[in-house]
N, C-alpha and C positions, 0 to 999 in steps of 0.2 A: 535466368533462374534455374534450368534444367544443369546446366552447364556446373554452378554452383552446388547443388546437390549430389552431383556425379563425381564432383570433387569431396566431397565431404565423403562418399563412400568408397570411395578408393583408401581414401585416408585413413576409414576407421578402417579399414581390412589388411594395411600394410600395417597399423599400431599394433592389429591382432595377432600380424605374423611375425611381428619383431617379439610380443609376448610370449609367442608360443616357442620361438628359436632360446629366447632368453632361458625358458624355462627346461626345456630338453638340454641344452648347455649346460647347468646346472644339474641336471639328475643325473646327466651322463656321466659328469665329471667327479662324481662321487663327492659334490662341494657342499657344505653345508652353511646357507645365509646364516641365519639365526642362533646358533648353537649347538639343535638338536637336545636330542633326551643322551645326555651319557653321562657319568660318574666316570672316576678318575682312579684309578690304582698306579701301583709303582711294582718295580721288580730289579733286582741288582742284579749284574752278568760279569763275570770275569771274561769274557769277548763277544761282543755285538756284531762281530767282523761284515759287514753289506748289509747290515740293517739300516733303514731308515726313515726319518720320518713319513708316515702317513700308507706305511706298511702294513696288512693285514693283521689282525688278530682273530684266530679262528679256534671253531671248539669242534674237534668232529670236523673238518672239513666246513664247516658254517661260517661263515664270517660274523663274528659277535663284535670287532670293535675294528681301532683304528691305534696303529702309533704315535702318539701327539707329541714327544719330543723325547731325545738321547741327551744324554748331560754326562760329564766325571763324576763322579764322587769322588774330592780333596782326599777325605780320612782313611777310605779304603782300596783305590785303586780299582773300581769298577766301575760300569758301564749302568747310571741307571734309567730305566727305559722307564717312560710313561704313560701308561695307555689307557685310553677311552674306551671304556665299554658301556654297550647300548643299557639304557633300563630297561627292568624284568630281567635282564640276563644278572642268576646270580650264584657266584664264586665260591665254594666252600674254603674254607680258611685254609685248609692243604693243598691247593690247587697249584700245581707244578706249571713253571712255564720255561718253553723251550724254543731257542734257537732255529727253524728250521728253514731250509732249499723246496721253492716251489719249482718243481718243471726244470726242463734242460738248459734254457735261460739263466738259473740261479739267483732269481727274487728271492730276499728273506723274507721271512714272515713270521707270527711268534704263534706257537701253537700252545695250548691250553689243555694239558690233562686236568681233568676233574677228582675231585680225591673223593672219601671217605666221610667226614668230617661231618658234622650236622651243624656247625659254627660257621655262619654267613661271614663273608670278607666284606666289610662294611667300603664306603667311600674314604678317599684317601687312604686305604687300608696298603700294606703291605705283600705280594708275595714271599713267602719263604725259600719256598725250594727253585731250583732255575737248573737249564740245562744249557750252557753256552753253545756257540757253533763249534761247527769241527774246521778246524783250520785244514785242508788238503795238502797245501804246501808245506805246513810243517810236519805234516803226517809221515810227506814220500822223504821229507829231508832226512825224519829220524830212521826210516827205514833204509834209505839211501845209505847211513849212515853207521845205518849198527846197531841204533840204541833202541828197538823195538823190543819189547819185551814178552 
């Protein structure tokens, strides 16, 4: 009988520690089960260049969202980024977003000026204005080159 019991609390103590690893696994990995609270905006870039998905979107250094996916655009030739941003976080309709290099690494990530605007960016709403990356390579090429201006 003792034997029995001794086994049953071993058990619930290991169910508890697979719980708790499961759970730390998940927080840690910035994963989300369920869905989470985010809305969905878009932004078109003429180059995403090392963007990708599940890349930062921060406001101020803050991290307000997540990249949820990069596509073509057929008709225009750009890069359009899709991104989740947290609720409560919200967007004035001129809210610039840009291309940027976190750290000496060179993670992209899309950073988020805040405009002016008193007009909310609603769900599925559009950014306007975009700041692409800066290509390096083509930078030193044209200067390599001559055609710097």
């Amino acid at each position: 009988m003792k034997r029995v019991t001794l086994e049953l609390i071993v058990g619930v103590f290991v169910m508890i520690g697979i719980l708790c690893l499961a759970y730390l696994s998940i927080k840690l990995g910035k994963m989300e089960l369920f869905g989470g609270n985010y809305y969905t905006i878009t932004a078109d870039f003429d180059s995403v260049s090392g963007l990708k998905a599940g890349a930062s979107v921060e406001i101020a250094g803050v991290e307000v969202g997540r990249v949820d996916r990069i596509v073509l655009e057929q008709q225009t030739d750009q890069a359009r980024v899709f991104l989740q941003i947290r609720d409560g976080i919200k967007l004035q309709s001129d809210v610039i977003a840009a291309v940027r290099t976190k750290g000496i690494i060179g993670d992209k990530f899309i950073k988020l000026k805040p405009g002016g605007s008193s007009t909310i960016l609603a769900a599925n709403g559009k950014i306007q204005d975009t700041e692409s990356s800066v290509d390096l390579e083509e930078l030193l090429s044209k200067y390599i080159h001559g055609s710097v201006d």
